[in-house]
FIZAGU-556160 format. One record per atom (N, C-alpha, C, CB): residue number from 1; residue in one letter; atom name; x, y, z. Coordinates in pm, 1 decimal, decimal comma. Glycine has a CB too. Layout:
REM residues N
> nr/rest/atom/c1/c2/c3
> NUM/a/CA/X/Y/Z
...
REM end
This chain:
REM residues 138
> nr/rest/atom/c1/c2/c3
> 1/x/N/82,0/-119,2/0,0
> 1/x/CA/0,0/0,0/0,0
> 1/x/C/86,1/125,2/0,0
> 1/x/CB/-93,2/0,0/119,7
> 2/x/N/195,6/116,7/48,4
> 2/x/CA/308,7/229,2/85,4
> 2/x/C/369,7/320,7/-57,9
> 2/x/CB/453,8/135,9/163,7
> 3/x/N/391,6/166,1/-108,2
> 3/x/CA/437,8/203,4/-267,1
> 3/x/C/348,0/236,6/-316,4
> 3/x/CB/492,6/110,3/-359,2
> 4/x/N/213,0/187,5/-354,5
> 4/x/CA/98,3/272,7/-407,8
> 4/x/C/94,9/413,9/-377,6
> 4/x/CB/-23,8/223,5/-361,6
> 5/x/N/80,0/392,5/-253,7
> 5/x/CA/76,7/575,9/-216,4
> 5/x/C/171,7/664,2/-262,5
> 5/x/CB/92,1/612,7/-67,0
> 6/x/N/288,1/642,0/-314,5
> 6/x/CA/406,6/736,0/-331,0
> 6/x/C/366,4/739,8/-447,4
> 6/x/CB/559,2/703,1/-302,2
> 7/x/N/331,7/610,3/-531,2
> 7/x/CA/348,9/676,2/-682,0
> 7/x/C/195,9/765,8/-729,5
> 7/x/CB/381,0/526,0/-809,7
> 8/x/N/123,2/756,2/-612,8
> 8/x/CA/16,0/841,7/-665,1
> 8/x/C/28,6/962,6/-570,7
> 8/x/CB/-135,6/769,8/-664,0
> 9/x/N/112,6/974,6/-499,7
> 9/x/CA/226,7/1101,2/-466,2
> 9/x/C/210,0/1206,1/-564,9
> 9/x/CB/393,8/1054,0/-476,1
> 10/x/N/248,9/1225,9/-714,2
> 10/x/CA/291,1/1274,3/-785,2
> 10/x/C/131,0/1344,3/-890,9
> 10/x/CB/402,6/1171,8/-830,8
> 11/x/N/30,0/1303,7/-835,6
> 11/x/CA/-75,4/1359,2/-882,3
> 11/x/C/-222,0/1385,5/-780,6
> 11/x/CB/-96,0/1274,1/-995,0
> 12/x/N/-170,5/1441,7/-751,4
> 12/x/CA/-277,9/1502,3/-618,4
> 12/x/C/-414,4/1486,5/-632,7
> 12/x/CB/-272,3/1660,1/-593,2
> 13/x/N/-449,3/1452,3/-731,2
> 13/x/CA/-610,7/1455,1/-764,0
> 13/x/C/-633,6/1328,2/-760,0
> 13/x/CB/-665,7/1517,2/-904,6
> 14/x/N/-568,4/1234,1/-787,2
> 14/x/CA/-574,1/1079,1/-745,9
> 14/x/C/-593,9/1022,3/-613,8
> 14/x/CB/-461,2/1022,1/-777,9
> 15/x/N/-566,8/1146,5/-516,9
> 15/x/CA/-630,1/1073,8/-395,2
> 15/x/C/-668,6/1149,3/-337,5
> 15/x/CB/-567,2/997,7/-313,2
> 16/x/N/-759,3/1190,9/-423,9
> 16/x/CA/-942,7/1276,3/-419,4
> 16/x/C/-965,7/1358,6/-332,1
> 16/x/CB/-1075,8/1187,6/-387,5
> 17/x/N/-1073,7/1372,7/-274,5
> 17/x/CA/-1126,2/1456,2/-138,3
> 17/x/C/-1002,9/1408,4/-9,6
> 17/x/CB/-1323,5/1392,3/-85,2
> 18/x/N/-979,7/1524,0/62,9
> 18/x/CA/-976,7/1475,8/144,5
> 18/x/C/-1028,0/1406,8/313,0
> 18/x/CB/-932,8/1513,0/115,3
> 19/x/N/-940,6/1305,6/386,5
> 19/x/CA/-1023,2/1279,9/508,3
> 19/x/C/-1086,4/1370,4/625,3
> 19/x/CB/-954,1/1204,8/567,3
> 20/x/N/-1004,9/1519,0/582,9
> 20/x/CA/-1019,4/1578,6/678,3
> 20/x/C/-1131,9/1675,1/655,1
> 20/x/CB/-905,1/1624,8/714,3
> 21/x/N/-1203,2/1691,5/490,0
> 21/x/CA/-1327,1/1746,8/433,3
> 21/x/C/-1424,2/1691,2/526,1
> 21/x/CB/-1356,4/1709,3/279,5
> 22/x/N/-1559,8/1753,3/487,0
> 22/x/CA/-1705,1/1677,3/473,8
> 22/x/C/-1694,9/1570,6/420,3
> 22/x/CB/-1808,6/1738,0/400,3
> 23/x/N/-1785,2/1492,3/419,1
> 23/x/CA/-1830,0/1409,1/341,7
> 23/x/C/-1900,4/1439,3/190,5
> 23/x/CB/-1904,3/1353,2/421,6
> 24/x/N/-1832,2/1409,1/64,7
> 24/x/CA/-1908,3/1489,5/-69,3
> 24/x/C/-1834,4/1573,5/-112,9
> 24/x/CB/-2036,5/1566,7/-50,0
> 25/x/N/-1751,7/1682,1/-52,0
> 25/x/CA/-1701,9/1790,4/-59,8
> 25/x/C/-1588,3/1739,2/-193,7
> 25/x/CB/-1648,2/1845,8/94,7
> 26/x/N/-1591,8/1830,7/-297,4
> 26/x/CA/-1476,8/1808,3/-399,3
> 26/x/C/-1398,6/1895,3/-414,6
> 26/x/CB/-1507,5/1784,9/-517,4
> 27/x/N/-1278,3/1848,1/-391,7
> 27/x/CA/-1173,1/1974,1/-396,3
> 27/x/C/-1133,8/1979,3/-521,2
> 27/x/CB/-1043,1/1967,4/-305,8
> 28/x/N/-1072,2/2113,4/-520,4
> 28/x/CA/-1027,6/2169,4/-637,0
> 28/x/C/-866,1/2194,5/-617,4
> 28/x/CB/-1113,0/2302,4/-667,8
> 29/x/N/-763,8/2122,0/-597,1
> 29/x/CA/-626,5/2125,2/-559,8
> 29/x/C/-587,4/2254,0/-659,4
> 29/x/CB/-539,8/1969,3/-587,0
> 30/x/N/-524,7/2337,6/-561,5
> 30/x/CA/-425,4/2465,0/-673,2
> 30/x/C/-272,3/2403,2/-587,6
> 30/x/CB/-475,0/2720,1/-633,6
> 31/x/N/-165,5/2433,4/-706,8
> 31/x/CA/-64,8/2389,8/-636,1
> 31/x/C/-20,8/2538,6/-562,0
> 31/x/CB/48,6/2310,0/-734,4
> 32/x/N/84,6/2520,9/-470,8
> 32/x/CA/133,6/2626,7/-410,2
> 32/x/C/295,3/2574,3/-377,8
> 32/x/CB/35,5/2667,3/-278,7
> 33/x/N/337,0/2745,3/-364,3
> 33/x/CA/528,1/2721,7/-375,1
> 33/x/C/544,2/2617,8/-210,9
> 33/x/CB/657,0/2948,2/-356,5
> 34/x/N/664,7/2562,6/-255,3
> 34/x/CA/662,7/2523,8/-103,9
> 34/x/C/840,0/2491,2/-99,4
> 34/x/CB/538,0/2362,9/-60,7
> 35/x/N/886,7/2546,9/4,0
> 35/x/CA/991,5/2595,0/36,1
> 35/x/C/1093,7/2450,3/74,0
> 35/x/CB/958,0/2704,6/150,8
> 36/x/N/1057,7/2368,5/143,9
> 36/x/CA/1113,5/2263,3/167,2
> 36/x/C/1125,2/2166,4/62,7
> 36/x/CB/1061,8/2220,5/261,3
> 37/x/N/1158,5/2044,2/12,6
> 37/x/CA/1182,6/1999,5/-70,8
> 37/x/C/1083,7/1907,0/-79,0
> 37/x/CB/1292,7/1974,9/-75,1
> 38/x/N/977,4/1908,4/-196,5
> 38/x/CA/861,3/1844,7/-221,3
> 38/x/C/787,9/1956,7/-271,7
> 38/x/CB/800,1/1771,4/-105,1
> 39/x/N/670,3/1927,1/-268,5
> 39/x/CA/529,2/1978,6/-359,3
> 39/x/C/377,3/2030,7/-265,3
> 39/x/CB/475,5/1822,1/-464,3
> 40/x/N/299,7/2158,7/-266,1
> 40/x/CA/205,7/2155,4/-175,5
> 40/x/C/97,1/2193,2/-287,8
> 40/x/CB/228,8/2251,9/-40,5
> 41/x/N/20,7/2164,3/-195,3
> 41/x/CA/-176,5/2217,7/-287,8
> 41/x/C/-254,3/2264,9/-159,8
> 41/x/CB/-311,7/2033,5/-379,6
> 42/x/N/-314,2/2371,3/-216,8
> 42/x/CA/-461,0/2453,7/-120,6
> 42/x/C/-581,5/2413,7/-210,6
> 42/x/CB/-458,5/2666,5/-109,4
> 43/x/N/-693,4/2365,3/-117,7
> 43/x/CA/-788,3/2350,9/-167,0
> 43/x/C/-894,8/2478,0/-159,7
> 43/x/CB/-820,5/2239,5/-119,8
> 44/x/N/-880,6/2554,2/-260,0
> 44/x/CA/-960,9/2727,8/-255,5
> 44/x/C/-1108,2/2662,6/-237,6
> 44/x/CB/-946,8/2857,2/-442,1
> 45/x/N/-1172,4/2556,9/-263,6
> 45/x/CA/-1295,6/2531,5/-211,4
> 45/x/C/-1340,1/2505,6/-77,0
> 45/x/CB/-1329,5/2448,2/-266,4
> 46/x/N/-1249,6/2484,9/-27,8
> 46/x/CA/-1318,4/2450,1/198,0
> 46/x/C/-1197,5/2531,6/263,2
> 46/x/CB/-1302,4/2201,1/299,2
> 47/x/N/-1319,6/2598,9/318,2
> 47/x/CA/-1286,6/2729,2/394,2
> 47/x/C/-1385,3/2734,7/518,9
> 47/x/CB/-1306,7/2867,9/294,0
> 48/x/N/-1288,0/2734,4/649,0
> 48/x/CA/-1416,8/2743,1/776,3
> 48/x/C/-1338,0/2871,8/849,8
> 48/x/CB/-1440,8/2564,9/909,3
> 49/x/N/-1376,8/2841,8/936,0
> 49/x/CA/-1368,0/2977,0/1061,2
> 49/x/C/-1360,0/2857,6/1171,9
> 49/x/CB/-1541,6/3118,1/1084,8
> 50/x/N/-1262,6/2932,3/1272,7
> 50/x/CA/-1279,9/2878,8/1402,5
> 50/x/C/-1174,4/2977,1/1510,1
> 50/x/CB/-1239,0/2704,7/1395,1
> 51/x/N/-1174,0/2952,9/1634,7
> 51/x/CA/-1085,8/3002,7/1700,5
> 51/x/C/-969,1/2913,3/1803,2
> 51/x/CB/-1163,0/3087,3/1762,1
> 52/x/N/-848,9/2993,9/1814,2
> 52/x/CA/-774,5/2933,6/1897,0
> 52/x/C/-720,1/3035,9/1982,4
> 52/x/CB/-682,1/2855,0/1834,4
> 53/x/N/-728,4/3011,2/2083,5
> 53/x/CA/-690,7/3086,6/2233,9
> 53/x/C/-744,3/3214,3/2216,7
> 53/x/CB/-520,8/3103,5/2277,1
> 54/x/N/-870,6/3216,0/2219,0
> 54/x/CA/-1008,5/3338,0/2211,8
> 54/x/C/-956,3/3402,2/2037,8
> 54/x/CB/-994,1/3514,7/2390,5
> 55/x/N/-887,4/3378,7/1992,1
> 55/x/CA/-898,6/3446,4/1841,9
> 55/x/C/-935,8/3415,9/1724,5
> 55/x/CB/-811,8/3476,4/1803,4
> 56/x/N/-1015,7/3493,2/1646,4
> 56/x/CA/-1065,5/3433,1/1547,5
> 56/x/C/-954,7/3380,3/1435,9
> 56/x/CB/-1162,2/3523,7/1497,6
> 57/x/N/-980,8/3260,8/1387,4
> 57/x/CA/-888,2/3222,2/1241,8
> 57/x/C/-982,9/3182,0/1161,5
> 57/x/CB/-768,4/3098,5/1245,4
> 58/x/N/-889,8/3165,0/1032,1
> 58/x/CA/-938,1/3125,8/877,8
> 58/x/C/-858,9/3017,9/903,7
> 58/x/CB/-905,3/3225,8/727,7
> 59/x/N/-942,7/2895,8/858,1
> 59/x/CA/-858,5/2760,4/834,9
> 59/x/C/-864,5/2711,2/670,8
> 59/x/CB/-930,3/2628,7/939,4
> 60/x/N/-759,4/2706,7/615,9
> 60/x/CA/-754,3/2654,4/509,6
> 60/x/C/-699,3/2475,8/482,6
> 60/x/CB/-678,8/2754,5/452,2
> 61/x/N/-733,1/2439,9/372,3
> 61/x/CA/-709,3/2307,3/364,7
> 61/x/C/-588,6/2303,1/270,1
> 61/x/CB/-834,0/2226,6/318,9
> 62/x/N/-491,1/2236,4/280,1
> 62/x/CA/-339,4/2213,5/221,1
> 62/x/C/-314,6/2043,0/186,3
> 62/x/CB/-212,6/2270,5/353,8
> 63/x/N/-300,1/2006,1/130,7
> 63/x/CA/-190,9/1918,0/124,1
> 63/x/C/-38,2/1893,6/39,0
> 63/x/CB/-254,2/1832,9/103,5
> 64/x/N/35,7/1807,4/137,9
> 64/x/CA/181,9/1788,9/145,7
> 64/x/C/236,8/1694,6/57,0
> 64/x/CB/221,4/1751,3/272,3
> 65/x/N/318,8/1661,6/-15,9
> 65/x/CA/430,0/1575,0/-28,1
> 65/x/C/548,8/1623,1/-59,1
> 65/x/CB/409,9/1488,1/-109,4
> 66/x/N/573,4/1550,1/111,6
> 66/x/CA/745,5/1632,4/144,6
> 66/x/C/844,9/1504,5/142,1
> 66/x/CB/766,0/1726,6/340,6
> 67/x/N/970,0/1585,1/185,2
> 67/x/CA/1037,2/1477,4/234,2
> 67/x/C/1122,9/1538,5/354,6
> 67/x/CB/1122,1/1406,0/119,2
> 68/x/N/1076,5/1430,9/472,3
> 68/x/CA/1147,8/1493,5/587,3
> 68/x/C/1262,7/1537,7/618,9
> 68/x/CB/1144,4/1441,2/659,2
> 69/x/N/1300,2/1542,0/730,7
> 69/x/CA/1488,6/1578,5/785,1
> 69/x/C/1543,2/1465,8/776,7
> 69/x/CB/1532,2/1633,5/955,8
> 70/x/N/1448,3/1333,7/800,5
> 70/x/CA/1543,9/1209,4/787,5
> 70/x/C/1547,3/1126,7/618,1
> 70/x/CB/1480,0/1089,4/915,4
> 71/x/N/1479,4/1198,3/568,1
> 71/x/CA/1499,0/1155,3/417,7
> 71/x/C/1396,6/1107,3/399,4
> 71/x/CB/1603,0/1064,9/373,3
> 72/x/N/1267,1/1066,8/486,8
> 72/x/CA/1157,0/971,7/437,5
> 72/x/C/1069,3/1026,5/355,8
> 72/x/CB/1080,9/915,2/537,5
> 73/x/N/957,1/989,3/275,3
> 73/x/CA/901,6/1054,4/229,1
> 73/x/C/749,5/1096,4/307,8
> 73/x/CB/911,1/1002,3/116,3
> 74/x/N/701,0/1181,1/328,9
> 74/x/CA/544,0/1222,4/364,1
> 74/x/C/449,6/1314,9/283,0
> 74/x/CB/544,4/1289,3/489,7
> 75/x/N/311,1/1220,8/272,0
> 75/x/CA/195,8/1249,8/174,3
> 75/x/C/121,2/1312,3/290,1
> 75/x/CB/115,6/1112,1/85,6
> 76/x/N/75,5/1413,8/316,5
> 76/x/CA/-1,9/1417,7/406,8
> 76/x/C/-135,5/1572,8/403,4
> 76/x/CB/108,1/1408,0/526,7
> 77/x/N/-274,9/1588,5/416,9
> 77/x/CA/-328,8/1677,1/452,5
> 77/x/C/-318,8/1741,2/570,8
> 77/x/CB/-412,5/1653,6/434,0
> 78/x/N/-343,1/1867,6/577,6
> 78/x/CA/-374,9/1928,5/728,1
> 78/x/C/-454,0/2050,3/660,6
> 78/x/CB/-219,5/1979,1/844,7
> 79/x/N/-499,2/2083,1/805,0
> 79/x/CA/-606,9/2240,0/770,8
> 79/x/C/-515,6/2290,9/903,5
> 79/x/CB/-848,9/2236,6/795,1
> 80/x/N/-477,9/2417,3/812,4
> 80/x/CA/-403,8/2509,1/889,9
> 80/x/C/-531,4/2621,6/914,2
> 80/x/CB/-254,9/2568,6/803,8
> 81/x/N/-512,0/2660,4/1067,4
> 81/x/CA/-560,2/2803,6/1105,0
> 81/x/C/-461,5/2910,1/1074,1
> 81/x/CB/-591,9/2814,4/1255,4
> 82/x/N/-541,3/3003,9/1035,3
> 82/x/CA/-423,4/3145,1/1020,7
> 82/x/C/-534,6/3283,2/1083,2
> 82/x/CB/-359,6/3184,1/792,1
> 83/x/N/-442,4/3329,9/1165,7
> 83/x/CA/-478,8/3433,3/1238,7
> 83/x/C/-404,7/3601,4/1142,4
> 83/x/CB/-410,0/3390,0/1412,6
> 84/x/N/-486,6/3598,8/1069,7
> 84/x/CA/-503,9/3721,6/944,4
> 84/x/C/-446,6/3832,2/1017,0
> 84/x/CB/-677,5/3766,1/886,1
> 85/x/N/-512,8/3906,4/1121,2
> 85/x/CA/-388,3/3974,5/1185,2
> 85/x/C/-289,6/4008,6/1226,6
> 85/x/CB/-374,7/3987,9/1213,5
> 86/x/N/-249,9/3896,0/1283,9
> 86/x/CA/-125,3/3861,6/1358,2
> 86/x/C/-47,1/3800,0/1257,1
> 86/x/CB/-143,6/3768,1/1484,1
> 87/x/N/-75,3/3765,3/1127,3
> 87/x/CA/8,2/3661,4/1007,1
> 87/x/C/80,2/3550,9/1070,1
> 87/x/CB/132,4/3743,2/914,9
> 88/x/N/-4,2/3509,3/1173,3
> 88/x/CA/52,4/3374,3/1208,2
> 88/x/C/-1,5/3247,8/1191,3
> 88/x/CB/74,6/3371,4/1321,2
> 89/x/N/41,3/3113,8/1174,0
> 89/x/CA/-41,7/3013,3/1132,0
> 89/x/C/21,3/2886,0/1184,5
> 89/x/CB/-61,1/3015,0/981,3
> 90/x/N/-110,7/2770,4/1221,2
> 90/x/CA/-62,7/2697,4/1294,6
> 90/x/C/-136,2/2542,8/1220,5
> 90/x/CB/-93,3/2750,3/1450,9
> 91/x/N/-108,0/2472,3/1263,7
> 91/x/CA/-141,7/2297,4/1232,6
> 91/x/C/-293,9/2269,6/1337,8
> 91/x/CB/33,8/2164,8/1307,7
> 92/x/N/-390,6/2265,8/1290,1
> 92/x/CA/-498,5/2233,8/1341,9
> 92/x/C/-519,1/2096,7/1359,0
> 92/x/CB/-586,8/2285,2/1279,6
> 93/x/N/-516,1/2037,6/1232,5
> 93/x/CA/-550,6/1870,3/1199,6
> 93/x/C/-465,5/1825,0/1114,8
> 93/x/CB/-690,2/1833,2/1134,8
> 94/x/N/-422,6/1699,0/1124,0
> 94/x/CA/-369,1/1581,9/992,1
> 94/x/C/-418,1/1469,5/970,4
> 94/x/CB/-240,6/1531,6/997,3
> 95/x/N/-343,4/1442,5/841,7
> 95/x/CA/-399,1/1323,0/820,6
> 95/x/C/-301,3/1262,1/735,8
> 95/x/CB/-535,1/1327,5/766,4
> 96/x/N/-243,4/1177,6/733,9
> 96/x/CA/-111,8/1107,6/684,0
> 96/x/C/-152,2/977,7/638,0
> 96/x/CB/3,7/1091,0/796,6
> 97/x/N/-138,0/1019,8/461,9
> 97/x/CA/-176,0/893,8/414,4
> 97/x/C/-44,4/866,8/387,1
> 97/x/CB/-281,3/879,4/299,5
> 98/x/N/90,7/897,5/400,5
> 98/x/CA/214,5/803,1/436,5
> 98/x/C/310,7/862,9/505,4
> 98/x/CB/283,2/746,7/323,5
> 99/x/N/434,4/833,7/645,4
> 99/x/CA/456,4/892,5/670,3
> 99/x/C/532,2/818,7/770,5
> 99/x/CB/383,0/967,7/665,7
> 100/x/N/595,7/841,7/866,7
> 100/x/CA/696,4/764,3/948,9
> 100/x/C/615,0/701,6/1051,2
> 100/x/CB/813,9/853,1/1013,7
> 101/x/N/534,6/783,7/1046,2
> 101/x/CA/425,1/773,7/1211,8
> 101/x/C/327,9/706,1/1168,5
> 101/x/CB/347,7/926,0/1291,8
> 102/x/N/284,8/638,8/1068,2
> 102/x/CA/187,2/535,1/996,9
> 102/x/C/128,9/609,0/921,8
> 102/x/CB/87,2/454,7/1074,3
> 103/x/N/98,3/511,8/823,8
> 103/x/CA/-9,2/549,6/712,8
> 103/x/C/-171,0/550,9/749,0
> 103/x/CB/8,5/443,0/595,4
> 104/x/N/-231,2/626,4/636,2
> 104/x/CA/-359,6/605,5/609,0
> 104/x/C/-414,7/625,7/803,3
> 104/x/CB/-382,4/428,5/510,4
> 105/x/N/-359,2/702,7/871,9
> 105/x/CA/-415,7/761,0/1002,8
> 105/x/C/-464,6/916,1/1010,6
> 105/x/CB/-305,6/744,9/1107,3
> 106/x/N/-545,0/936,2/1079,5
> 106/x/CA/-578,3/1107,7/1114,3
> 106/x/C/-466,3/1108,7/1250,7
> 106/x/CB/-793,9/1155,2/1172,5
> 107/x/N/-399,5/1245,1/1295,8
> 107/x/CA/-278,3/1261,9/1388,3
> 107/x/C/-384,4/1401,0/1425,5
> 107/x/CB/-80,9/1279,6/1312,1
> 108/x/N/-475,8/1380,7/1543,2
> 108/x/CA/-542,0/1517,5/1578,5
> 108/x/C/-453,0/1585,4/1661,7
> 108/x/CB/-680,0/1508,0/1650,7
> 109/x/N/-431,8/1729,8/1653,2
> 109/x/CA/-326,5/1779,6/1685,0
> 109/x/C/-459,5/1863,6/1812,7
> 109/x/CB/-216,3/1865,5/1544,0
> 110/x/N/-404,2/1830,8/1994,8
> 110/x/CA/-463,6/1880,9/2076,5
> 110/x/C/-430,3/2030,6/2116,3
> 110/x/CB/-455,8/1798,8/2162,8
> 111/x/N/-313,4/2081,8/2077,9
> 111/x/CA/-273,3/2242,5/2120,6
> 111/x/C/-208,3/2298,5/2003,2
> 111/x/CB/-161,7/2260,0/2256,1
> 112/x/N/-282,7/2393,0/1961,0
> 112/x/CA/-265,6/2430,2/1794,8
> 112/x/C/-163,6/2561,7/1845,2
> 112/x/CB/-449,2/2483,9/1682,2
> 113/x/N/-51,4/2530,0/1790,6
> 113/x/CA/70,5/2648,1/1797,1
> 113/x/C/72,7/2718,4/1693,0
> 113/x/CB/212,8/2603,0/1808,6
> 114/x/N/44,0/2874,3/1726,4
> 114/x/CA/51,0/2968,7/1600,1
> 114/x/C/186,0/2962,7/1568,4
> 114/x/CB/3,9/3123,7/1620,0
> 115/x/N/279,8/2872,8/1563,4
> 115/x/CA/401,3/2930,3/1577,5
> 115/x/C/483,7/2889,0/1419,6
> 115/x/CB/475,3/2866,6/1727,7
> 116/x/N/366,9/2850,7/1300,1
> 116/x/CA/435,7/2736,9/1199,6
> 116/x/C/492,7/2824,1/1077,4
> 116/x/CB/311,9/2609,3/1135,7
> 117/x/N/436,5/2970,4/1074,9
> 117/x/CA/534,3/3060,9/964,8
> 117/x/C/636,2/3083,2/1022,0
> 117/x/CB/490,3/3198,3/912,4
> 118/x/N/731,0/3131,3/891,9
> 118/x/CA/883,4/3169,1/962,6
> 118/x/C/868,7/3326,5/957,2
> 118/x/CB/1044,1/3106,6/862,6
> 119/x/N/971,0/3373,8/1015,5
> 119/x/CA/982,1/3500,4/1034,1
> 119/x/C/1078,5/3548,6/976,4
> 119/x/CB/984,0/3532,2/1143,9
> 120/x/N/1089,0/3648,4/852,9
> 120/x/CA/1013,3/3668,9/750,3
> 120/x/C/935,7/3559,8/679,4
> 120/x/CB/1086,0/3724,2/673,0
> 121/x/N/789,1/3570,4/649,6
> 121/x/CA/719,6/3446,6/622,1
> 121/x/C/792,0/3381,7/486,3
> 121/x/CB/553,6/3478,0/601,4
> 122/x/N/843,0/3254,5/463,4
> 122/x/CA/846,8/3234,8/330,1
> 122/x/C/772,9/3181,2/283,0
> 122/x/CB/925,2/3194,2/289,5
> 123/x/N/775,2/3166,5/90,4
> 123/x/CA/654,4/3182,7/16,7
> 123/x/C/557,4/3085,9/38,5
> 123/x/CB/677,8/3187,1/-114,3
> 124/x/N/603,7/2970,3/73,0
> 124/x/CA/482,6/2880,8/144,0
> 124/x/C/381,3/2966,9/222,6
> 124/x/CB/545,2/2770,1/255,5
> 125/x/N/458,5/3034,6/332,3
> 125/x/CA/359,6/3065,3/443,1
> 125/x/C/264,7/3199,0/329,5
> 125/x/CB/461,5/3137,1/627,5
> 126/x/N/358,7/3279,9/290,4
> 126/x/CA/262,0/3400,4/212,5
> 126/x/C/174,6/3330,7/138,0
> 126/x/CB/338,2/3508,8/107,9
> 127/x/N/171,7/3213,3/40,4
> 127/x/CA/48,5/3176,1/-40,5
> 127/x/C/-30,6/3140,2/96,3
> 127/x/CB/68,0/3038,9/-168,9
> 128/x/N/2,3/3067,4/186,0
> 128/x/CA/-111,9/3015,3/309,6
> 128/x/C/-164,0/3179,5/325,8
> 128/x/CB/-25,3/2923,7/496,0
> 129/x/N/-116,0/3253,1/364,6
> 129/x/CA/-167,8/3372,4/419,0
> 129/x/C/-293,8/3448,6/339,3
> 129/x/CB/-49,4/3463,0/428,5
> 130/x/N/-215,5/3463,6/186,9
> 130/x/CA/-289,2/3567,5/81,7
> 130/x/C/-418,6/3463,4/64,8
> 130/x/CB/-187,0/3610,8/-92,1
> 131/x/N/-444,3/3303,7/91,5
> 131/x/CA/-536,6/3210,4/39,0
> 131/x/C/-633,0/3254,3/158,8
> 131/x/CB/-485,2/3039,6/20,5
> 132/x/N/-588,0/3270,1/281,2
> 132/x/CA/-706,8/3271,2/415,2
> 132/x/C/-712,0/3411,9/418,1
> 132/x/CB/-661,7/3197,9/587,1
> 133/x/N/-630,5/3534,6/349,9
> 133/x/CA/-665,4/3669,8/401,5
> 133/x/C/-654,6/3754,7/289,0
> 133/x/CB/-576,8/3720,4/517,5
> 134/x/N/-769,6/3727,4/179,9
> 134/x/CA/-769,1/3760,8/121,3
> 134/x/C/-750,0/3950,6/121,9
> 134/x/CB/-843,9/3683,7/90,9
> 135/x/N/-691,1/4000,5/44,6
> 135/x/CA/-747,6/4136,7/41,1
> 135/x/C/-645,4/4229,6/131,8
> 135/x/CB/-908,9/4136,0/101,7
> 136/x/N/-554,6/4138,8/226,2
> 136/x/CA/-501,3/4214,2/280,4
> 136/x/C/-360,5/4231,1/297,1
> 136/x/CB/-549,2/4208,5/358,9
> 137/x/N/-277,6/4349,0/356,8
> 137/x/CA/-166,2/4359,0/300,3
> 137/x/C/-73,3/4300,3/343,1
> 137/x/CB/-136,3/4454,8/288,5
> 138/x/N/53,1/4246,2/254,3
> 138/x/CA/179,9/4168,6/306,4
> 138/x/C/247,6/4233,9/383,6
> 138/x/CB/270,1/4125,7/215,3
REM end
């Protein structure tokens, strides 16, 4: 199953909606720059609201195929919160359909750290940003 997953790695639309959507929901993958070595996509169709530590965020939906610090490879979704004011953004949820820590699992993340842009944001984090805040300035 491992090897399956990598080689459909390479076309994001092959493994469809994701787990962390509704049920039904069809994404529309846009790719986005991504700074580390691998490939990312925002899904411009699912878009919620929620808050973390009394503040409002925009959560957008992303997915990954990276390759870690130890060389492995990881396929994975998450919906990042981003706090539009503050231009900070954090890991809400995952879901790792391959990855060191097992495959084909959800990894619910219990204390969401605004802490996941860098400072100066790079272009990863600015497409996350300009996708959840729209309209406003870099």
């Amino acid at each position: 199953m491992s090897l399956a997953l990598a080689l459909l790695a390479g076309t994001v639309s092959m493994l469809g909606p994701s787990p962390l959507a509704d049920v039904g929901h069809l994404p529309r993958w846009q790719s986005i720059p991504v700074d580390d070595q691998g490939q990312g996509w925002i899904d411009p169709t699912w878009r919620k609201q929620g808050e973390v530590e009394g503040r409002p965020v925009e959560m957008v939906l992303v997915r990954m195929n990276l390759t870690d610090s130890d060389g492995k490879p990881m396929l994975f979704d998450a919906v990042m919160a981003v706090d539009c004011p503050a231009r900070t953004i954090g890991m809400k949820d995952t879901w790792f359909f391959l990855s060191r820590y097992g495959d084909n699992q959800r990894a619910p993340i219990t204390t969401v750290r605004m802490d996941f842009a860098s400072t100066p944001p790079t272009t990863g984090d600015l497409a996350i940003l300009a996708h959840a805040c729209p309209g406003q300035q870099e």
